[in-house]
C-alpha positions as CSV (number, residue, x, y, z in Angstrom):
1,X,-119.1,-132.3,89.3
2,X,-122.7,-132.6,91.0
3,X,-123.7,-129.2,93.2
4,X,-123.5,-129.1,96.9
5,X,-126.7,-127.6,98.0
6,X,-125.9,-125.1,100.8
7,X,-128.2,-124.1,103.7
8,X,-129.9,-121.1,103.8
9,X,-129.5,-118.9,107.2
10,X,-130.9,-115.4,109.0
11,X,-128.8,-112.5,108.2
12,X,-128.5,-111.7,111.7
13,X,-126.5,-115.1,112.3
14,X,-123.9,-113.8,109.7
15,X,-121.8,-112.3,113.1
16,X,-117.6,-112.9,112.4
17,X,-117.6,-115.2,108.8
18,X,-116.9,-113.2,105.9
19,X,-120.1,-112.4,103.8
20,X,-119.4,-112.4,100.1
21,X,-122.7,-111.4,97.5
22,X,-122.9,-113.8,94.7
23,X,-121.6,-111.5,92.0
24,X,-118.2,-110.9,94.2
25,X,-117.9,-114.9,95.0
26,X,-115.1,-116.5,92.6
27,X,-116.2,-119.0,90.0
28,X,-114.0,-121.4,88.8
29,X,-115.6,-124.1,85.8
30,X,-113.5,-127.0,87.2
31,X,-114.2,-126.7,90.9
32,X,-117.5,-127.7,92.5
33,X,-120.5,-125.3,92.1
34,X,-121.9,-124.9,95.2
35,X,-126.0,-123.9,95.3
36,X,-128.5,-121.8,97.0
37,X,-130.7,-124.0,99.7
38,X,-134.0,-121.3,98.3
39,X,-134.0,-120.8,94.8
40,X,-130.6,-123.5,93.7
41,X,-128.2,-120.8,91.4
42,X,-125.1,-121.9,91.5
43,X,-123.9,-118.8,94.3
44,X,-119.8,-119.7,94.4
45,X,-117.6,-122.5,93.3
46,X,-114.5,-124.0,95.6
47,X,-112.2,-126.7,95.2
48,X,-112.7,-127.6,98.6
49,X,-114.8,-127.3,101.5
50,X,-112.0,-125.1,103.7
51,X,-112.7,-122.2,101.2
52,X,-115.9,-121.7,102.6
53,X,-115.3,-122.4,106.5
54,X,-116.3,-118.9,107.4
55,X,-117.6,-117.9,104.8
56,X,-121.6,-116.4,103.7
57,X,-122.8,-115.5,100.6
58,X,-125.6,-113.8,100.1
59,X,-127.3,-115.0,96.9
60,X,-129.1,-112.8,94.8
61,X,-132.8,-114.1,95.5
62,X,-131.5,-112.6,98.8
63,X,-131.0,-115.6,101.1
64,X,-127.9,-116.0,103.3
65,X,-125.9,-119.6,102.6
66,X,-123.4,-121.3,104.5
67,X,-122.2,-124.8,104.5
């Protein structure tokens, strides 16, 4: 599957979603590998885009993502 590039935010806009850090995010080789908007490692994989509803990862260049 092609990456989804996700969009890089302020930390301070993190608020109520749950923030994950890229090493604790789950990776699955058959779902969708979803990227960093700064530098574009692969930060968490999902079958779908509920997963990550309210969810941030922090990536470890240290830029906040969200979709």
């Amino acid at each position: 599957m092609s990456p989804v590039q996700m969009r890089t935010i302020p930390g301070l806009f993190v608020g109520r979603r749950t923030l994950l850090t890229a090493d604790q995010a789950p990776r699955d080789p058959a779902a969708t590998p979803y990227v960093c908007g700064a530098c574009a490692d692969v930060v968490v994989t999902a079958t779908g885009r509920a997963a990550l509803h309210d969810v941030v990862v922090k990536c470890r260049c240290g830029e906040f993502n969200q979709l």
